[in-house]
KEKOL-502298 format. One record per residue (C-alpha): residue number from 1; residue in one letter; x, y, z. Coordinates in Angstrom, 2 decimals. Each point is the difference from the previous one (the first is absolute). Example, Ala and Ser with C-alpha at 12.3 -4.5 7.8 and 13.67 -1.06 7.14 Angstrom:
residues 2
{resi 1 | resn A | c1 12.30 | c2 -4.50 | c3 7.80}
{resi 2 | resn S | c1 1.37 | c2 3.44 | c3 -0.66}
end
This chain:
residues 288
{resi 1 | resn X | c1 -8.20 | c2 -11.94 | c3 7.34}
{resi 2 | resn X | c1 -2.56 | c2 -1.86 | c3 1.62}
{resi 3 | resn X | c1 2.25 | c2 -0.40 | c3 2.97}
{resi 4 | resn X | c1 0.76 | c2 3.71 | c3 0.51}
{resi 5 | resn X | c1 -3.79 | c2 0.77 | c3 -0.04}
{resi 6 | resn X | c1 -1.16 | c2 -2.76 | c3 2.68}
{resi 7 | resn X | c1 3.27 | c2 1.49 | c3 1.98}
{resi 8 | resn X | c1 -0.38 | c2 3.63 | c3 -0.25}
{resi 9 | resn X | c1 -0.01 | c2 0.48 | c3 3.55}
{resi 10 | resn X | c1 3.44 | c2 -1.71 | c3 0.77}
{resi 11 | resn X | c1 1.70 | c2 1.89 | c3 -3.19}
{resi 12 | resn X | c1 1.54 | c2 2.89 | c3 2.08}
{resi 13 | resn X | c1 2.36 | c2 -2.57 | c3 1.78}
{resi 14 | resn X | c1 1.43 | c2 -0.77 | c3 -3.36}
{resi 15 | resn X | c1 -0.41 | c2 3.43 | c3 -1.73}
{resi 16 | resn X | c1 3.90 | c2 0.59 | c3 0.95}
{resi 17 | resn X | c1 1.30 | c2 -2.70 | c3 -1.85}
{resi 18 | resn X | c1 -1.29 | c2 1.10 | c3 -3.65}
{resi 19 | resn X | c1 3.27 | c2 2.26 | c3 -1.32}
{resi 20 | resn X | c1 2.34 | c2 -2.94 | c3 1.25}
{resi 21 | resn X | c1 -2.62 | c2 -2.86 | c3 -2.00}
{resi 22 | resn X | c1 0.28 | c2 2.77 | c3 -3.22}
{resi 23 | resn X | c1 3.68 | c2 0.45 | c3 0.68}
{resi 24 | resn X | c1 1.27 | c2 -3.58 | c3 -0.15}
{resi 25 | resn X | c1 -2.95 | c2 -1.00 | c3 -2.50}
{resi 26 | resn X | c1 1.83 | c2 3.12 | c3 -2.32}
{resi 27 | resn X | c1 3.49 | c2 -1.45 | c3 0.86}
{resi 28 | resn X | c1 -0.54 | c2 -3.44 | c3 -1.45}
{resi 29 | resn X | c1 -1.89 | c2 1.08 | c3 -2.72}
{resi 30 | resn X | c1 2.63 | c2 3.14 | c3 -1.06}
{resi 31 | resn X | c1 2.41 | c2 -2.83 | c3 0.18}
{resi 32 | resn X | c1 -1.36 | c2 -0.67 | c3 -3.59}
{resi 33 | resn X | c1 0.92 | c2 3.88 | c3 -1.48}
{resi 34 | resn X | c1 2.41 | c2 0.42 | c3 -2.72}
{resi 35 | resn X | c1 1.09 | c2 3.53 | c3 0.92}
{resi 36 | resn X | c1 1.40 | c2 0.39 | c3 -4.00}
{resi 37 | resn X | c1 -4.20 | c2 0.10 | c3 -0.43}
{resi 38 | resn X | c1 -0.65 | c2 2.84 | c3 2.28}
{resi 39 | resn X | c1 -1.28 | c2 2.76 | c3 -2.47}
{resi 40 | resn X | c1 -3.16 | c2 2.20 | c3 -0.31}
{resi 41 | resn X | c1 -1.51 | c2 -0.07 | c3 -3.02}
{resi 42 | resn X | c1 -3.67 | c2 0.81 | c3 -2.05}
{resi 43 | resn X | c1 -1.54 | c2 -3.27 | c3 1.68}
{resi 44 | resn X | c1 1.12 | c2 1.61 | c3 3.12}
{resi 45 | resn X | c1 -1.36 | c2 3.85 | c3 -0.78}
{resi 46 | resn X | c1 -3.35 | c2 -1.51 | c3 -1.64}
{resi 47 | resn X | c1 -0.59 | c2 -1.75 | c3 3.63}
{resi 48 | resn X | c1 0.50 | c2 3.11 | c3 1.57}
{resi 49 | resn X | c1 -1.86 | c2 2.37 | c3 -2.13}
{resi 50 | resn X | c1 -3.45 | c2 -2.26 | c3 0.38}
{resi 51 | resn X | c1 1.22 | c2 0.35 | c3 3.90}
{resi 52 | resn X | c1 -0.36 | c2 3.33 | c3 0.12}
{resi 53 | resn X | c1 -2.57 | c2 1.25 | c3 -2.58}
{resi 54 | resn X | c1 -2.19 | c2 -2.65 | c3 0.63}
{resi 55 | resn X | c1 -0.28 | c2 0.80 | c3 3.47}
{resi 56 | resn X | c1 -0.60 | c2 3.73 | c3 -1.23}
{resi 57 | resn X | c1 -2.51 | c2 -1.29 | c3 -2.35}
{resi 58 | resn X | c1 -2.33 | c2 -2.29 | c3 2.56}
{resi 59 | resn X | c1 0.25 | c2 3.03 | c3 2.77}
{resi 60 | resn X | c1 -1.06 | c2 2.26 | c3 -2.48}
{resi 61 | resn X | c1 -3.26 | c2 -2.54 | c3 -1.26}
{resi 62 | resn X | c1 -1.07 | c2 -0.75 | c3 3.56}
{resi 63 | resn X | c1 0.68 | c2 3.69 | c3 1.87}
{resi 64 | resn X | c1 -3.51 | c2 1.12 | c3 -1.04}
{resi 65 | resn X | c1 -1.70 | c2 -2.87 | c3 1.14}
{resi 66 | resn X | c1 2.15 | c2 -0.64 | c3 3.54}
{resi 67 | resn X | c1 2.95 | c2 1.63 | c3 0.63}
{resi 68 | resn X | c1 0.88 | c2 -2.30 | c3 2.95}
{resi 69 | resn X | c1 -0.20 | c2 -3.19 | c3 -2.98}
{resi 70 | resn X | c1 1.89 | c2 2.30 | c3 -2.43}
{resi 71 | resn X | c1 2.99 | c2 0.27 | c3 2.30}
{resi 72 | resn X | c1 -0.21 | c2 -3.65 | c3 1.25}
{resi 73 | resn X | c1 0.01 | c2 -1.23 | c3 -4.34}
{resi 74 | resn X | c1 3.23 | c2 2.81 | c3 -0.29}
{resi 75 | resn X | c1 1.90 | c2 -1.74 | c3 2.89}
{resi 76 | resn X | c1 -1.10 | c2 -3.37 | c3 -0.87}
{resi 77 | resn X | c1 1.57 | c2 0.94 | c3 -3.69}
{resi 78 | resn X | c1 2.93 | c2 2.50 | c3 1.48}
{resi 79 | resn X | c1 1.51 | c2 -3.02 | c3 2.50}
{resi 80 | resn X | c1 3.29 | c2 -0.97 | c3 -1.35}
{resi 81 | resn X | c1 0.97 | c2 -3.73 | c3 -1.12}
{resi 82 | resn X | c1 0.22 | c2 -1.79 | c3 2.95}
{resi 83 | resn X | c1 3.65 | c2 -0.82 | c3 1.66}
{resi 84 | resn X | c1 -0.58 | c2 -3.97 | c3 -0.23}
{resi 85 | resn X | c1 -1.74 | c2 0.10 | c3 -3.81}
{resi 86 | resn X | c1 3.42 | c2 -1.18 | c3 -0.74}
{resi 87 | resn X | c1 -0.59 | c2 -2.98 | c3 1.79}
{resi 88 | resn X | c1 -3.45 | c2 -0.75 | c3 -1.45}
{resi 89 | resn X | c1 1.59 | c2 0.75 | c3 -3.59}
{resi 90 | resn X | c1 2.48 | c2 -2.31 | c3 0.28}
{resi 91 | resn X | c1 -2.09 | c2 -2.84 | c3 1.37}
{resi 92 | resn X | c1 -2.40 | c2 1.06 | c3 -3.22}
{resi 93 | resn X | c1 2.80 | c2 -0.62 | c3 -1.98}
{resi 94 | resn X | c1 0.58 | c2 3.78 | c3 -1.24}
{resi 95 | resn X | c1 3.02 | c2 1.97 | c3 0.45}
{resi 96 | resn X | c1 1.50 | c2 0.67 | c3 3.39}
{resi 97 | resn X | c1 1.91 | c2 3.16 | c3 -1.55}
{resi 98 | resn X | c1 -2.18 | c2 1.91 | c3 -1.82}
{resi 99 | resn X | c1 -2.84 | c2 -0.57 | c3 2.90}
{resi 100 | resn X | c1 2.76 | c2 1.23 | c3 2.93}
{resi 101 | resn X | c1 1.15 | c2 3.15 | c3 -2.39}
{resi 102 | resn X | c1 -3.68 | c2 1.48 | c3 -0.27}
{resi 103 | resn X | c1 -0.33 | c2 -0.98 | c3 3.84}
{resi 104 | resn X | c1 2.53 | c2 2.22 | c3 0.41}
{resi 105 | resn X | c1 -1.17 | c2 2.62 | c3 -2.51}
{resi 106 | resn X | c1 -3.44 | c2 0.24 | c3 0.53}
{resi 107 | resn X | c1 1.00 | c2 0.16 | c3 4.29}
{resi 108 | resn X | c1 1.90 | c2 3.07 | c3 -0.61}
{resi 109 | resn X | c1 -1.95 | c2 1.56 | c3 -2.36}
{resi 110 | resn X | c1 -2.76 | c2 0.15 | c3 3.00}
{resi 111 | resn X | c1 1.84 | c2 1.14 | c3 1.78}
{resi 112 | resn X | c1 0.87 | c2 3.07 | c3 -1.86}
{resi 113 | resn X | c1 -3.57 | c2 0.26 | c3 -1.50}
{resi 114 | resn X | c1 -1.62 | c2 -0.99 | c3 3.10}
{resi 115 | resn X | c1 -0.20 | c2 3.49 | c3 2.16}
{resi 116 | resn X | c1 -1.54 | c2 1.85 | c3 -3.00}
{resi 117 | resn X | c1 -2.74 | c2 -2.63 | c3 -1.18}
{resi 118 | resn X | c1 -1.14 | c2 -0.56 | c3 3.52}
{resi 119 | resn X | c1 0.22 | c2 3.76 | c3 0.72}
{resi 120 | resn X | c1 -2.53 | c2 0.87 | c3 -3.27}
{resi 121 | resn X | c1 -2.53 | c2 -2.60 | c3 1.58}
{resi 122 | resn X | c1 0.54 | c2 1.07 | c3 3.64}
{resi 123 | resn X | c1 -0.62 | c2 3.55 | c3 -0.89}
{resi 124 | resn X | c1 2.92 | c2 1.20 | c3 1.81}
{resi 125 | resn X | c1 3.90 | c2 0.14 | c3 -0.05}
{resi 126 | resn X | c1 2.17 | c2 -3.01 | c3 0.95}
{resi 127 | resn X | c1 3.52 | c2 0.22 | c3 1.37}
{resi 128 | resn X | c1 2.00 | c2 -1.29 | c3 -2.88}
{resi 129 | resn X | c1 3.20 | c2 -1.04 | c3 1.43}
{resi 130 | resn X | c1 -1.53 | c2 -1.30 | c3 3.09}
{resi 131 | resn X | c1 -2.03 | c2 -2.12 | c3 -2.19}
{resi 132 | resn X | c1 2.49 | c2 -0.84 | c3 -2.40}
{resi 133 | resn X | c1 2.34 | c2 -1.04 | c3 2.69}
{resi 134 | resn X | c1 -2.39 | c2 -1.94 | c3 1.84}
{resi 135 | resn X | c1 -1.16 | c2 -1.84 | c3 -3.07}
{resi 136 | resn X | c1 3.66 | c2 -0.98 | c3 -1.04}
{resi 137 | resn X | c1 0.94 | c2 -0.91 | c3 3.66}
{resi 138 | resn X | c1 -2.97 | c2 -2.75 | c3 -0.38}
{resi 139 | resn X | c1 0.38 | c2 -1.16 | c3 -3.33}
{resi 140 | resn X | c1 3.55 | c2 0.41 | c3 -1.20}
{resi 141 | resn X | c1 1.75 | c2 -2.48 | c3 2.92}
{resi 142 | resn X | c1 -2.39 | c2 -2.76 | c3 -0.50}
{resi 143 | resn X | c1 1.38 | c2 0.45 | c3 -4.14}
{resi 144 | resn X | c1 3.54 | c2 0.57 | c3 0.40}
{resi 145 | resn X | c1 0.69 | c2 -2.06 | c3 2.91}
{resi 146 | resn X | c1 -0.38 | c2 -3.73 | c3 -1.18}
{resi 147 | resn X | c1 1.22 | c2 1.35 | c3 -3.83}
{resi 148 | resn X | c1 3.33 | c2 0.41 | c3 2.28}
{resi 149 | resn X | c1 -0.06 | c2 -2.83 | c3 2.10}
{resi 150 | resn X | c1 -0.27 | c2 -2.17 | c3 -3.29}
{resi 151 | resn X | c1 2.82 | c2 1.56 | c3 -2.32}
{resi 152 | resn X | c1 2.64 | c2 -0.51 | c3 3.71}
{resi 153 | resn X | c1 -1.39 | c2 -3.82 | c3 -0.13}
{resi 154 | resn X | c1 0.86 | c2 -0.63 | c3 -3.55}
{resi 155 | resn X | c1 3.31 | c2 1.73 | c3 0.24}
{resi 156 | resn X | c1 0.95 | c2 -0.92 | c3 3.82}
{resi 157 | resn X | c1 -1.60 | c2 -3.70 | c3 0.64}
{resi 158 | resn X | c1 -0.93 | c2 -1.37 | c3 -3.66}
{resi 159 | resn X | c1 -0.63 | c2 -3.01 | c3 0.91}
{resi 160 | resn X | c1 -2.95 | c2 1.15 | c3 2.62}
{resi 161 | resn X | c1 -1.03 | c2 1.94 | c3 -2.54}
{resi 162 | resn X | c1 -0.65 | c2 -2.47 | c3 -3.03}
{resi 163 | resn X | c1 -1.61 | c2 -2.06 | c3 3.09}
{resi 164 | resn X | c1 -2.69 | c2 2.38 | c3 0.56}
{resi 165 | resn X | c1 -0.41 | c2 1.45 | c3 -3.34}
{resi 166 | resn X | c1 -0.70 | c2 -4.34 | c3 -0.75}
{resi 167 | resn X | c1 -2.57 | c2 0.11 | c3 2.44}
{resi 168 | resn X | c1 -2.60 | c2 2.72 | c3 -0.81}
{resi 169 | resn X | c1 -3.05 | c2 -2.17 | c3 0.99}
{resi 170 | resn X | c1 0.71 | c2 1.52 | c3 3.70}
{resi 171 | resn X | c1 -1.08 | c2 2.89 | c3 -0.77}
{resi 172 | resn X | c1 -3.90 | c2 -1.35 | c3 -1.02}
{resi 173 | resn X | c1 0.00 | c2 -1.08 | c3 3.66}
{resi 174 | resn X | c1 1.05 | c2 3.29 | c3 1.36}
{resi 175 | resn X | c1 -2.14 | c2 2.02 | c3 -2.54}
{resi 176 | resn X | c1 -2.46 | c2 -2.39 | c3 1.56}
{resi 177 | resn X | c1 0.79 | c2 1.06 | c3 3.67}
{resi 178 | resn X | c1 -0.07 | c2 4.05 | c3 -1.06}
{resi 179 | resn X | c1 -3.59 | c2 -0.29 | c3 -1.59}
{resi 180 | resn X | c1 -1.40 | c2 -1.93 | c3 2.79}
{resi 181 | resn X | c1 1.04 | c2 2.96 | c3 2.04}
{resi 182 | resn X | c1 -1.23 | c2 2.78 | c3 -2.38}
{resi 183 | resn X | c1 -2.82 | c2 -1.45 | c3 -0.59}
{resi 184 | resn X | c1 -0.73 | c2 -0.12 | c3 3.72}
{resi 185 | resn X | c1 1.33 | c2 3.70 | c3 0.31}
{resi 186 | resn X | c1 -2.71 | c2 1.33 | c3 -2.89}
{resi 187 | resn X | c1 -2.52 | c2 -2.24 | c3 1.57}
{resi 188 | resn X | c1 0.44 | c2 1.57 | c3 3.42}
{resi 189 | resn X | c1 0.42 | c2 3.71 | c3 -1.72}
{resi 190 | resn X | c1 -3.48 | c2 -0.14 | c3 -1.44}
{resi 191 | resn X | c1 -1.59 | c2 -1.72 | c3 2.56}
{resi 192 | resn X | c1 0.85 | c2 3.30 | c3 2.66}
{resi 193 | resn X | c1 -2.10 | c2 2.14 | c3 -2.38}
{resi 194 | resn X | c1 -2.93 | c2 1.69 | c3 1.00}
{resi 195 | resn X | c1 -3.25 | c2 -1.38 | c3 -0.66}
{resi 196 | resn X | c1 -1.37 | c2 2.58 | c3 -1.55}
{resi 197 | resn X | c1 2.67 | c2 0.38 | c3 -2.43}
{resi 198 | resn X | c1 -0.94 | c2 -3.60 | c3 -2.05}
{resi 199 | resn X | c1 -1.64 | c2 1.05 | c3 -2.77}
{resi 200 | resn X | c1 3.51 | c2 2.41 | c3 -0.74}
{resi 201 | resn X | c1 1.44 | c2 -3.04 | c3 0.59}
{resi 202 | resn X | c1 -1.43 | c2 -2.23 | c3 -2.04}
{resi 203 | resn X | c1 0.73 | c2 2.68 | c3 -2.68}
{resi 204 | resn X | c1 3.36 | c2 0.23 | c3 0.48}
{resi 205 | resn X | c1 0.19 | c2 -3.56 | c3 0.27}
{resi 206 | resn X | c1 -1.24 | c2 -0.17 | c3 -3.55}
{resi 207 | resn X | c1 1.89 | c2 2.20 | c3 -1.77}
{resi 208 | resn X | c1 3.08 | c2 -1.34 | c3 1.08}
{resi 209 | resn X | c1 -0.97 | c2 -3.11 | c3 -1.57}
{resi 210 | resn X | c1 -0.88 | c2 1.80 | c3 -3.18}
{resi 211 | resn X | c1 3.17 | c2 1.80 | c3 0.47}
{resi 212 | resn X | c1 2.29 | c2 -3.34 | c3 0.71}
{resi 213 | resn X | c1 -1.75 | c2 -2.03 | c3 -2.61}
{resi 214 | resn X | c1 0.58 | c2 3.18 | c3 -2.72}
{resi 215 | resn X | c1 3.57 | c2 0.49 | c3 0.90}
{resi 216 | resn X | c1 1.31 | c2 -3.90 | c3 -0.17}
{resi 217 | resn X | c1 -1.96 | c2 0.01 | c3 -3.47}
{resi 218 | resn X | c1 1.69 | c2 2.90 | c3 -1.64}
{resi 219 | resn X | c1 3.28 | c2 -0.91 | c3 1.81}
{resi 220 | resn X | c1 -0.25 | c2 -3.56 | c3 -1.60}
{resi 221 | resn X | c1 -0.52 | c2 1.63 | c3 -3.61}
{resi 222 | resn X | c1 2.86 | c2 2.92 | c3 0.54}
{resi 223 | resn X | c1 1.92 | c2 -3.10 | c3 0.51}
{resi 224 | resn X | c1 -1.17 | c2 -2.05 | c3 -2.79}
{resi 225 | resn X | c1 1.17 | c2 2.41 | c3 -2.11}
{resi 226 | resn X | c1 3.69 | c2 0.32 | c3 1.65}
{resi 227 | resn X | c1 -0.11 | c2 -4.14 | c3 0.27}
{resi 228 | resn X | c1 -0.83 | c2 -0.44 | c3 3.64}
{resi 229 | resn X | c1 -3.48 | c2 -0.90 | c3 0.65}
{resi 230 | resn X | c1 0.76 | c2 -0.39 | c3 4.08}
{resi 231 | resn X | c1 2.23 | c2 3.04 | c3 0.25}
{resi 232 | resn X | c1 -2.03 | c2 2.47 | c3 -1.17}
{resi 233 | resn X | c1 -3.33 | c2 -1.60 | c3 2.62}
{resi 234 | resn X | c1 2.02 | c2 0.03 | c3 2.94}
{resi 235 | resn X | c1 1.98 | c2 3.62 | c3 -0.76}
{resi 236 | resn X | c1 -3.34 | c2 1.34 | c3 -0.45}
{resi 237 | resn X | c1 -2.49 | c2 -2.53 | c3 2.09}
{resi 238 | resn X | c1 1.57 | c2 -0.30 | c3 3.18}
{resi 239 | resn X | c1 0.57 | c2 2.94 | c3 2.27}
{resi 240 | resn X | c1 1.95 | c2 0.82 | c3 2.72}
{resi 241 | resn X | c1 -3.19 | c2 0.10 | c3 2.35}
{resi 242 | resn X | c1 1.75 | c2 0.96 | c3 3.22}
{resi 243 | resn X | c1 0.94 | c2 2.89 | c3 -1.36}
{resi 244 | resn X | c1 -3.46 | c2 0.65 | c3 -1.53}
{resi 245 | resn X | c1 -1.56 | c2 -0.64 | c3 3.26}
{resi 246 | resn X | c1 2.68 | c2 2.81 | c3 1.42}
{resi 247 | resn X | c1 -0.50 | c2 3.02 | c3 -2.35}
{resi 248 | resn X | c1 -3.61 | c2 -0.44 | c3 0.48}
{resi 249 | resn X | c1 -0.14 | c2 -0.15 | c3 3.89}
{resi 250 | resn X | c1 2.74 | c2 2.97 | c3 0.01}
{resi 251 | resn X | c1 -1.36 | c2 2.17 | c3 -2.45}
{resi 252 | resn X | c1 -3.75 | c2 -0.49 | c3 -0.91}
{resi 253 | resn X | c1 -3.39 | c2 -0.88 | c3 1.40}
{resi 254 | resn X | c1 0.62 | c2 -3.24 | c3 1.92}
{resi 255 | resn X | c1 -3.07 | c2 -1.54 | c3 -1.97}
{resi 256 | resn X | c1 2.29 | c2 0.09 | c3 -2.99}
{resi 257 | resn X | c1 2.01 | c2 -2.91 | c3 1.36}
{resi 258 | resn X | c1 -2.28 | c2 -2.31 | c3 -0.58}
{resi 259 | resn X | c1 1.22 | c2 -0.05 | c3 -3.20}
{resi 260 | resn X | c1 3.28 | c2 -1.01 | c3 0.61}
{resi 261 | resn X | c1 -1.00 | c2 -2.66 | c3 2.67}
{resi 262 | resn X | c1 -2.46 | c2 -1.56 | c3 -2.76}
{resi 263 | resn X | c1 2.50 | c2 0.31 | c3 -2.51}
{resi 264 | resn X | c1 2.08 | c2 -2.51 | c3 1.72}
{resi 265 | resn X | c1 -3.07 | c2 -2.30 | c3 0.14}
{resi 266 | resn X | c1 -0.22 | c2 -0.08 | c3 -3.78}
{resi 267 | resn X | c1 3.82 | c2 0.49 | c3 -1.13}
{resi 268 | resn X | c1 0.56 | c2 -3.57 | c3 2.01}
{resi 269 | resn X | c1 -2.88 | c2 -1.74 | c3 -1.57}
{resi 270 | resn X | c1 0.96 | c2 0.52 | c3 -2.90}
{resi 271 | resn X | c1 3.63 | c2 -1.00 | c3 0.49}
{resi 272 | resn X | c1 -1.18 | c2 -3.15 | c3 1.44}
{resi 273 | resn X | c1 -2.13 | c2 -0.94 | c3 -2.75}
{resi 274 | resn X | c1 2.73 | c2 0.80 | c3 -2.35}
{resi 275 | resn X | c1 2.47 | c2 -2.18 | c3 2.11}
{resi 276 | resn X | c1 -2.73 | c2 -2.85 | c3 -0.16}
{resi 277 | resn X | c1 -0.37 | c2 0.51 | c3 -3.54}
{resi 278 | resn X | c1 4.14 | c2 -0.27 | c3 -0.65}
{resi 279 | resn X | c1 0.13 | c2 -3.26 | c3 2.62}
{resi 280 | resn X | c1 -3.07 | c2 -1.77 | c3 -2.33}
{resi 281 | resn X | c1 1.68 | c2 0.53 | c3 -3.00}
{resi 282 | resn X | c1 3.46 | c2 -1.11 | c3 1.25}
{resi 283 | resn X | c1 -2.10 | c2 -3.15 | c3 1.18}
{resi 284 | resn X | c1 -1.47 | c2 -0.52 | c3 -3.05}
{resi 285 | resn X | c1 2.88 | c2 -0.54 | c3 -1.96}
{resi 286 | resn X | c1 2.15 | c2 -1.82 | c3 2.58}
{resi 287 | resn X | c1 -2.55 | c2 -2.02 | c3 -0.56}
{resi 288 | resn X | c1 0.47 | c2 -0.53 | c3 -4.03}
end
């Protein structure tokens, strides 16, 4: 993280790379599904319902005070689960199903939802099957894609695929590689604001911290109750960003994507502290 912000100048060489990193790091770690598992149920719908009402909820708190922070808080909470929370789940030590079937569920569902929200807050009407189409030709590839490439391993070339699906420390290194270049990207985003824009900023800035810390709380209690502390953080916690960072810049006040941009900022701190955390316990009792 560090890295990425001393670097932000030299990120846009390396920008291209990121949906190959997410693809292979998705591969290895999908490697790991058991499809039998693949089912939505209430821990999945609960996830989804704080998704979208609480995004409806903090828009509807903040409008009166600024509208521009009120949009940035709905986005921050409207974002889908990120493509590679799977990855972060399963390094957590949560399940790698249930985290890649809300993924999924929660990506579509903006997508559908998506044209309507953003057309209440914009004021105005939003092409919906432009937008819908444009949202699923981002997101749904990125899914599907290494799902696919990992049920032809197992059932083409088994043996490569029990190799890699023994080996999911790789993908730490290239989750590693990924945030150094977000980090740089958000840097480098916020940075090209105007000056006179800071104090916004420094709003929005807050209140998606408020907003991250809120939603990987009530994530980890939704699942407490359905027996998967991790799960429910990450399904809920960790957004898909890009895409954040692209409804904003598309459809609202480019001020709004701040938001986003922060967001990434704080989702990653936390999921390095959390990773730190897991390593110190492991230690701990390698060491008893």
């Amino acid at each position: 993280m560090l890295g990425g912000i001393l670097f932000h100048n030299h990120i846009d060489k390396l920008s291209f790379i990121t949906p190959y990193l997410i693809f292979i790091m998705l591969t290895i770690t999908y490697t790991k599904l058991k499809i039998s598992e693949f089912r939505i149920t209430k821990f999945h719908w609960s996830l989804l319902g704080v998704q979208i009402l609480g995004g409806a909820l903090f828009y509807a708190a903040l409008y009166f005070i600024n509208p521009n922070i009120a949009a940035g808080a709905f986005i921050c909470f409207f974002m889908p689960t990120a493509t590679a929370a799977p990855v972060i789940t399963g390094m957590l030590s949560g399940s790698i199903t249930k985290i890649a079937t809300y993924s999924l569920l929660s990506n579509l569902i903006v997508a559908i939802a998506a044209p309507s929200c953003l057309s209440f807050i914009r004021g105005n009407g939003i092409d919906f099957m432009e937008s819908f189409a444009t949202i699923c030709a981002e997101v749904i590839p990125l899914l599907l894609i290494p799902f696919v490439t990992a049920i032809l391993l197992k059932f083409s070339v088994p043996r490569i695929h029990s190799a890699i699906a023994s080996h999911q420390s790789i993908s730490f290194w290239i989750w590693a590689l990924s945030l150094f270049i977000v980090m740089g990207q958000a840097v480098s985003f916020m940075i090209k604001q105007p000056a006179e824009e800071l104090p916004e900023m420094f709003f929005l800035t807050i209140a998606a911290l408020g907003v991250c810390c809120v939603q990987f709380f009530i994530g980890r209690k939704i699942g407490s109750h359905f027996g998967d502390k991790i799960s429910g953080a990450q399904g809920l916690g960790q957004k898909n960003t890009i895409l954040g960072l692209w409804l904003t810049l598309t459809y609202l006040n480019p001020i709004v994507s701040v938001a986003p941009a922060a967001y990434i900022v704080w989702q990653n701190t936390i999921n390095s502290w959390q990773l730190y955390r897991k390593t110190k316990h492991e230690n701990k009792l390698h060491q008893h």
